[in-house]
C-alpha positions in Angstrom: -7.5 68.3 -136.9 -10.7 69.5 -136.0 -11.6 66.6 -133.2 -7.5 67.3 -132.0 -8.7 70.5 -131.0 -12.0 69.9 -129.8 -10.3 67.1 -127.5 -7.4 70.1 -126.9 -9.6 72.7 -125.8 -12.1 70.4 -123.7 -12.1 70.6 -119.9 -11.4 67.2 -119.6 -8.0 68.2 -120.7 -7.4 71.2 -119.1 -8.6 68.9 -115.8 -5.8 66.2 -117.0 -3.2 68.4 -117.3 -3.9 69.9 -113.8 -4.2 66.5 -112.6 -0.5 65.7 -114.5 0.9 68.9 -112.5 -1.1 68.4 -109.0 0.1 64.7 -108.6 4.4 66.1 -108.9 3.4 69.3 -106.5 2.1 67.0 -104.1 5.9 66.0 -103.8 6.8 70.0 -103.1 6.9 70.2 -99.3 7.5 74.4 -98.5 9.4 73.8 -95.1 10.9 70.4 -96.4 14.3 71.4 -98.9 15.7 69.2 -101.2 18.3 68.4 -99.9 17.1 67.1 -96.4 18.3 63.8 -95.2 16.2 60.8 -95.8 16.9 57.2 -94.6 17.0 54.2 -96.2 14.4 51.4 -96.1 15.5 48.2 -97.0 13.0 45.8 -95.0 9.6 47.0 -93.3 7.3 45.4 -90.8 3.9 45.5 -90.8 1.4 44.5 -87.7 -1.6 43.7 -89.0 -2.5 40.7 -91.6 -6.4 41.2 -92.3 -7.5 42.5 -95.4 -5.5 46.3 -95.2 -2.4 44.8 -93.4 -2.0 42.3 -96.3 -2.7 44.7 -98.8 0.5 47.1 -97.1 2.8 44.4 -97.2 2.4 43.6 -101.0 3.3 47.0 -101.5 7.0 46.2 -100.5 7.1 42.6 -102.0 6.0 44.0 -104.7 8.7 46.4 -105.1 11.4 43.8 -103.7 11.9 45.2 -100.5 11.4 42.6 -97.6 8.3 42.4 -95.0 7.8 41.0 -92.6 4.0 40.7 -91.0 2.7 40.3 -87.6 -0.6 38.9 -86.4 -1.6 37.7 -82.9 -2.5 34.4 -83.7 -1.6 31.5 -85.8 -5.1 30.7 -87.3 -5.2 34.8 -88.2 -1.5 34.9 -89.9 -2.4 31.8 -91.7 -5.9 33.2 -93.2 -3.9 37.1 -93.8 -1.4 35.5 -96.0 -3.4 32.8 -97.7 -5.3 36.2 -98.9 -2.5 37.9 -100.4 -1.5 34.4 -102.3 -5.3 34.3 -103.8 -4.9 38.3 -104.4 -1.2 37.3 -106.4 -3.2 34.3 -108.1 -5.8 36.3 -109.6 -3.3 38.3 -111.4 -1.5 35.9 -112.7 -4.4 34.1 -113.3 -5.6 37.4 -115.5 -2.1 37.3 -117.5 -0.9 40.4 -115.6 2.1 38.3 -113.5 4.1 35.3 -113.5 4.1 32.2 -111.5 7.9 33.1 -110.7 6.4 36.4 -109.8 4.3 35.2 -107.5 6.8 32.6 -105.6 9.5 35.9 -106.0 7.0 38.2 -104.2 5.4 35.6 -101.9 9.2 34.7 -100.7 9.8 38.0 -99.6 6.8 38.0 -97.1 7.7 36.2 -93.7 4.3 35.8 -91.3 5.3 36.1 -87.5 3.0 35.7 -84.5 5.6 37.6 -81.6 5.7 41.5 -82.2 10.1 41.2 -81.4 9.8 40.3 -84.8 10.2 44.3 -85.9 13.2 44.7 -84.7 15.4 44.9 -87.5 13.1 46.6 -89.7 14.0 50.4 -91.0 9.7 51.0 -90.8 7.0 49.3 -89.0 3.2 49.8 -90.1 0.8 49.3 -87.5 -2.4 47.9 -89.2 -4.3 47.0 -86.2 -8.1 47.4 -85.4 -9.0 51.5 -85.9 -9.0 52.0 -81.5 -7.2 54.7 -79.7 -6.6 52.5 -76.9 -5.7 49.5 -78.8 -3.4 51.9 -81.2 -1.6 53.6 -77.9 -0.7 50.1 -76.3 0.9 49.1 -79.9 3.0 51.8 -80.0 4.5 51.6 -77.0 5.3 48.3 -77.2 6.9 49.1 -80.6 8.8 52.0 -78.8 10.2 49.5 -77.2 11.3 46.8 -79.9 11.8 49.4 -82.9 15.7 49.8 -83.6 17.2 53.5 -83.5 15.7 55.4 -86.6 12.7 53.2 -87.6 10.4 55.0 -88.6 6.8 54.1 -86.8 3.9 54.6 -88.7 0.6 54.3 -88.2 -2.4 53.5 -90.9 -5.1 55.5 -89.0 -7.9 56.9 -91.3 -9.1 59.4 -88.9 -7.0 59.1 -85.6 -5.0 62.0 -83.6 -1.5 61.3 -84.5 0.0 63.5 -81.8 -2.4 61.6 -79.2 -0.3 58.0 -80.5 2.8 59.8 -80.8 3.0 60.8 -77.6 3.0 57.3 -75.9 6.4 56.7 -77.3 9.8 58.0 -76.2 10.6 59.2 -80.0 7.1 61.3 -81.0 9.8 62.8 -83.6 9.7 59.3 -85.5 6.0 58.7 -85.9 3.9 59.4 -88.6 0.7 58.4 -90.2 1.0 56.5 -93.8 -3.1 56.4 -94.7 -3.2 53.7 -97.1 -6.5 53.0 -99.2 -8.4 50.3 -99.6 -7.6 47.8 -101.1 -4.2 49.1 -100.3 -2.3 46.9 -103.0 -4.6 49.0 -105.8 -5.4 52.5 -104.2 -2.3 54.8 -105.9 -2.9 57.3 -103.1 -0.9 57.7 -99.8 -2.2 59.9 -97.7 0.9 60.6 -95.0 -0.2 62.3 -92.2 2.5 65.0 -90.2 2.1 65.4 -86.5 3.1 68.2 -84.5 6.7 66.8 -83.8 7.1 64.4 -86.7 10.9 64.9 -87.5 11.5 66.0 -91.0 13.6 64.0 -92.3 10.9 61.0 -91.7 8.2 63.3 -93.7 11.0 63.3 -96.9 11.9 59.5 -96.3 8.3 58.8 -95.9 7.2 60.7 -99.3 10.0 58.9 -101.0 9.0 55.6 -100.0 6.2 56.3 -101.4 7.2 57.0 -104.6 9.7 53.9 -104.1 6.6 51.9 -103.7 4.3 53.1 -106.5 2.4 55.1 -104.7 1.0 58.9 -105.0 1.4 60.4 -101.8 -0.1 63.8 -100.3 0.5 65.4 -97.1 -1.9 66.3 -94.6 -1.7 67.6 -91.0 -3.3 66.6 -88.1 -7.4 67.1 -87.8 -10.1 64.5 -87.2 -10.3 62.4 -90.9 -7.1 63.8 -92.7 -7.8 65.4 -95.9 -9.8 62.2 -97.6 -12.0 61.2 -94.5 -13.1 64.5 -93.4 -14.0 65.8 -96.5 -15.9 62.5 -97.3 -17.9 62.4 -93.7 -19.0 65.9 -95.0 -20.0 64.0 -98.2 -21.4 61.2 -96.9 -23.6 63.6 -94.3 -25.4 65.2 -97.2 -25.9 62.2 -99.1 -27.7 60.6 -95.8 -29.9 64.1 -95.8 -31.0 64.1 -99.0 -32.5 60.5 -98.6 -34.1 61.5 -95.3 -35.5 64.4 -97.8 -36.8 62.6 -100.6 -33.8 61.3 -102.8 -34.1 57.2 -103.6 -31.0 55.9 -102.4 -30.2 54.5 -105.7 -30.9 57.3 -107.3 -28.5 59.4 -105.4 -25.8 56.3 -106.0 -26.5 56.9 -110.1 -26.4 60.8 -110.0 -22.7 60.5 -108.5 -22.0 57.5 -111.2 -22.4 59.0 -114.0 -21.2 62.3 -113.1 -17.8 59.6 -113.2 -17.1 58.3 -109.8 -16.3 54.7 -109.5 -19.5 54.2 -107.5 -22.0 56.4 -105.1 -21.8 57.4 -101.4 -23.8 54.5 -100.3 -22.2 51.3 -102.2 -18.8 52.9 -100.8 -20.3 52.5 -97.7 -21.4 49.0 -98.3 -17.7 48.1 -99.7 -15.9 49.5 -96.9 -18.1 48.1 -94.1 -20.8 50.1 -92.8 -19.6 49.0 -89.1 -16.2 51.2 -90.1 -18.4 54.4 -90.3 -20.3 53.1 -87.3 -17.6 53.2 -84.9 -16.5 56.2 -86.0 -19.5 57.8 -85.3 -20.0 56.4 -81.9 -16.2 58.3 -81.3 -17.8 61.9 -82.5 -20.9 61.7 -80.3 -19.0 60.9 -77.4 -16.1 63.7 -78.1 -19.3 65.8 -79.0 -18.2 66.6 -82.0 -21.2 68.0 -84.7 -23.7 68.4 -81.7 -25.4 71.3 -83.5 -25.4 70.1 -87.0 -28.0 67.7 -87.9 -25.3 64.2 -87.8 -25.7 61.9 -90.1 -29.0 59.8 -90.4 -29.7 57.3 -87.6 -30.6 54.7 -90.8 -27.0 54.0 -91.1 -26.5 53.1 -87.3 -29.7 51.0 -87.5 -28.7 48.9 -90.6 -25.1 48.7 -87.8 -27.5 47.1 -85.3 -29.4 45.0 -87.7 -26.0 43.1 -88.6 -26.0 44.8 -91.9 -22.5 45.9 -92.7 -22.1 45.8 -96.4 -20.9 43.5 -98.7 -19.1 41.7 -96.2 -22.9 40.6 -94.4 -24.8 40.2 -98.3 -26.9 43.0 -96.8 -26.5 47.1 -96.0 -28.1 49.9 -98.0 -28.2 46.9 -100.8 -28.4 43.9 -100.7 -26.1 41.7 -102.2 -25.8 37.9 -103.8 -23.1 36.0 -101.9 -21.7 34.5 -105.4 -21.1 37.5 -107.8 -21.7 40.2 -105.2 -24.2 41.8 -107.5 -26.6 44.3 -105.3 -30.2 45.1 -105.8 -31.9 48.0 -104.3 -33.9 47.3 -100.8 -37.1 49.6 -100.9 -37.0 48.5 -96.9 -33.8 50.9 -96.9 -35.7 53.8 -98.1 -39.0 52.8 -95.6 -36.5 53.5 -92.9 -35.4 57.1 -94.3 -39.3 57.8 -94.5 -39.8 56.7 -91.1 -36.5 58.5 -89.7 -37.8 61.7 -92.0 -41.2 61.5 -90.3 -39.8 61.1 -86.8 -37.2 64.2 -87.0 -40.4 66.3 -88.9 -38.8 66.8 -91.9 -40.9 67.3 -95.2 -40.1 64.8 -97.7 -40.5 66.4 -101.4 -39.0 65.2 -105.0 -35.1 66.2 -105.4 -34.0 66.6 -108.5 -30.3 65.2 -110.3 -28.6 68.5 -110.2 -29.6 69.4 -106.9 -28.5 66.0 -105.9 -24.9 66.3 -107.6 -24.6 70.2 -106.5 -25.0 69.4 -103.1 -22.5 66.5 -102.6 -19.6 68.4 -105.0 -20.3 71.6 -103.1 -19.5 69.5 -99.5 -16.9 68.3 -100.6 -15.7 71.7 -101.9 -16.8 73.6 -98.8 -15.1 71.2 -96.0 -12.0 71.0 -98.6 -11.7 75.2 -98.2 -12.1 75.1 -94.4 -8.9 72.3 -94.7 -6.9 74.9 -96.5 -8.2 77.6 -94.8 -7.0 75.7 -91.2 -3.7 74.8 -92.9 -4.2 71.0 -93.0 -3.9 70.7 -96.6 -0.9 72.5 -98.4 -2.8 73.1 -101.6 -6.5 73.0 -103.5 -4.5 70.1 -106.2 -3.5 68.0 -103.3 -7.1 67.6 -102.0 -7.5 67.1 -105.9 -4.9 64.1 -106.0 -6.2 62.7 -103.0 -9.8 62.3 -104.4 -8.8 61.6 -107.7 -6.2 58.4 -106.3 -7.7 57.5 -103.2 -11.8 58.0 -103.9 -12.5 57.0 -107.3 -13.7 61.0 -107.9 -12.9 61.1 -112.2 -9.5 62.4 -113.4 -11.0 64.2 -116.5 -13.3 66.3 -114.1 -9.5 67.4 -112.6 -10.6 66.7 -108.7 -13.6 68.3 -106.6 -11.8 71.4 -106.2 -10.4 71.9 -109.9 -14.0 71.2 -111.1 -15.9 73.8 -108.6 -13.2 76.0 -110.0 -14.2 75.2 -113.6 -18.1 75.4 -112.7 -17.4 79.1 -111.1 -16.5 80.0 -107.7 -18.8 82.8 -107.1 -21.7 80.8 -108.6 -21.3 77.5 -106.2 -21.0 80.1 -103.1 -24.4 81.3 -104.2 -25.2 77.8 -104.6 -23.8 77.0 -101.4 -25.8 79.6 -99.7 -29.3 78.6 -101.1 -29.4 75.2 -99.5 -27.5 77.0 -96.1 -30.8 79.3 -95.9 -33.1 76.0 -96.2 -30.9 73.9 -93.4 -27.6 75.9 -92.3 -26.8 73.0 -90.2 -25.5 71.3 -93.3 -23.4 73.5 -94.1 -20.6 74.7 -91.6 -19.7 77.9 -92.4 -16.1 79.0 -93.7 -15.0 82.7 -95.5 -11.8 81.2 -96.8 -14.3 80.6 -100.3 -15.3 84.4 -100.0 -11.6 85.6 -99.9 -10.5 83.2 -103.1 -13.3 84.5 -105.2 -12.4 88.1 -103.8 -8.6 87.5 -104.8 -9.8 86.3 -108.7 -11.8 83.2 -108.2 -8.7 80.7 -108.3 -7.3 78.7 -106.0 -3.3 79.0 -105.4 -1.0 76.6 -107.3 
C-alpha cells in the first residue's frame, strides 16, 4: 500500500495521466464538429519509395488498406521495396509477425514507376526529396491525375503548405500528413492545416490516422510545424553550448538520462546531418534568424566534409559500419573551440543543470510563441507531439507539462538569466508572462 501510493502521488503519474488525456484531446478540433463529413479511404498512393516513402506505405499494408508506391526509376522502386521486405523480415524474424503476415502485407503493396498510377487512389502521399520546387512540380502533376476528392497530401517537415497548395486547381484538398522517421514506428502524425484546407479533409485526415495506428496532432502553417520548429530552437542551443564549453557528449548524456531516447547531436547523426543542412541553407537565403546568433557553422562544416551521420560512419560521432556503435571524435569538439575562438566567445565549464535548463526551456519558450501565434491548439498537443514523434519521456508528461510541473514563474526567471548573458538565444515572447499572470497553468 505504501509504494501504491508513493507510485500514485509521483509526478510521473500525474505526467501519465496528462499524457493518457493529451493524446484523446489531440482528436478535439474547436471549429471541426462531430458530425462533419469525412470520406472514405480504401487504397492510397504514395510517391516516394526511399526510406520515409517506404515506411508510409507500410502504414496502410499494415492496416489492410491497399498502396500503391511510385518511384522514378526501376533500379530505385526495386531497392524502396526490397527495404520494406527486410523491415517485415526483421519482425518476423524477432517473433513479432508471421510469414503469412508478411506475404499478406507485402501483397498489398504494388511498386509503379509512371505517376498515372494514382489515379484511383482516395489519398496520395507525396514523399519526394524535401524541395519547394521539386514539391510544386509534383503537385501539379498530381492535380492533374488525382480523381475528384483525393485527398493530396504532402510529407513536408518544414515546408509552406499554402505555397504547394496553391499550384493545384483544388488548394481546398491539400494537406500536410508529417510522418516521423522511421515512419512505420513513430506513433505521431503531425497533420498540418493550410489556409484553405477544406474541413472535411482535416476530419478524414485525423481519422485516418487513427485508422492507421497513428497519434495525430494538428498544427497550422509556420516554418517547421509544431515538432521541427520547436526542435531547430533546441537544436540551436545545444550547438551554443558546445561553442561555450559543453563536450558534445556530455550534452548528448545530460538529455539521456533526463529520459530522452537519445541527445540533440546523435538525432542529428540518425536523421542525416545533410537534412538540417539544407534546411539551413533555405533560412539564410529567406533571411530568416539574421539577428540571432544561427546555429554553429561546425554542423555545416561536418555537411561539407561528407559527414552526414550514420548514413556516412562519420558526423558529430563516429560510427562502426557493422553494429553502428558511435565513439566520441575529440576532432568535433577542436572545431567548436576553433569556431568559439573565431566568433570571440569565452569558452568556460557548463554545468548538467545548466545544460538540461537551457534545452527544456527552448523548447518551452518557442512552444509558447506557437500557442501564442495560434499554430498549436493546445500546450498537451505540443506535449503528444514530443512525447510520440521525438523520443522526449512520457513519465516527464511532455516539455510543456514538465516546465509546468518545475514552475512557470521560476523557468521565466530562468529564462531571463541566460537572455541577459546572450538575448540572441532567446526570442522573446509575453505569451509565458500572461499564463503565469492567469495562475501559472496552461489551458486544457
Amino acid at each position: 500500500r505504501e509504494l501504491f501510493k508513493t507510485c500514485h502521488d509521483s509526478k510521473e503519474s500525474s505526467s501519465l495521466i496528462h499524457m493518457f488525456f493529451a493524446e484523446r484531446n489531440a482528436f478535439k478540433i474547436p471549429d471541426i464538429a462531430k458530425e462533419t463529413k469525412t470520406y472514405s479511404i480504401n487504397s492510397a498512393a504514395v510517391i516516394g519509395c526511399g526510406t520515409m516513402g517506404g515506411g508510409i506505405a507500410m502504414n496502410f499494408a499494415n492496416v489492410g488498406i491497399p498502396v500503391v508506391v511510385i518511384e522514378n526509376s526501376q533500379e530505385s522502386l526495386d531497392k524502396g521495396i526490397k527495404l520494406i521486405e527486410k523491415n517485415y523480415s526483421s519482425t518476423v524474424s524477432k517473433g513479432r509477425m508471421s510469414e503469412d503476415d508478411l506475404k499478406k502485407r507485402m501483397s498489398l503493396i504494388k511498386g509503379a514507376t509512371s505517376l498515372e498510377s494514382i489515379s484511383s487512389a482516395d489519398i496520395v502521399i507525396e514523399a519526394v526529396f524535401e524541395e519547394m520546387n521539386l514539391k510544386k512540380d509534383m503537385f501539379k502533376r498530381i492535380d492533374k491525375i488525382a480523381k475528384k476528392d483525393c485527398i493530396l497530401a504532402t510529407n513536408t517537415s518544414t515546408l509552406d503548405i499554402d505555397q504547394i497548395a496553391n499550384v493545384t486547381s483544388r488548394p481546398g484538398d491539400v494537406i500536410g500528413t508529417h510522418f516521423f522517421s522511421p515512419a512505420n514506428v513513430m506513433r505521431l502524425l503531425e497533420v498540418v492545416r493550410g489556409t484553405n484546407t477544406n474541413k472535411e479533409i482535416i476530419a478524414t485526415t485525423m481519422k485516418l490516422a487513427k485508422s492507421i495506428k497513428k497519434v495525430p496532432v494538428l498544427a497550422g502553417n509556420c516554418d517547421g510545424f509544431i515538432g521541427n520548429r520547436m526542435f531547430h530552437e533546441y537544436v540551436r542551443q545545444a550547438h551554443a553550448l558546445a561553442e561555450e564549453g559543453a563536450k558534445v557528449a556530455d550534452i548528448d548524456r545530460v538529455i539521456y538520462e533526463f529520459g530522452w531516447a537519445m541527445g540533440p547531436f546523435a538525432v542529428n547523426d540518425l536523421a542525416g546531418n545533410d537534412v538540417g543542412w539544407r534546411i539551413r541553407k533555405r533560412h539564410k537565403q529567406e533571411g530568416k534568424y539574421d539577428n540571432l546568433r544561427y546555429t554553429s557553422t561546425v554542423a555545416d562544416q561536418l555537411c561539407e566534409l561528407g559527414r552526414y551521420g550514420q548514413k556516412t560512419n562519420r558526423g558529430f560521432y563516429i560510427y562502426d559500419p557493422a553494429t553502428r556503435k558511435k565513439e566520441i571524435d575529440p576532432e568535433v569538439d577542436m572545431m567548436f573551440e576553433k569556431v568559439a575562438d573565431e566568433k570571440g566567445i569565452s569558452r568556460r565549464s557548463i554545468s548538467d543543470e545548466e545544460i538540461l535548463n537551457r534545452l527544456s526551456w527552448a523548447l518551452l519558450n518557442t512552444g509558447c510563441m506557437i500557442l501564442d501565434e495560434g499554430f498549436a491548439l493546445r500546450a498537451s498537443d505540443i506535449d503528444v507531439t514530443y512525447s510520440y514523434g521525438y523520443g522526449y519521456p512520457l513519465w516527464r508528461g511532455g516539455p510543456m507539462k514538465y516546465a509546468e510541473d518545475y514552475g512557470l514563474g521560476k523557468v521565466l526567471k530562468e529564462i531571463e538569466k541566460f537572455r541577459s548573458l546572450n538575448s540572441d538565444m532567446w526570442p522573446k515572447s509575453s505569451y509565458l508572462e500572461k499564463i503565469i499572470n492567469e495562475g501559472g497553468k496552461f489551458k486544457k
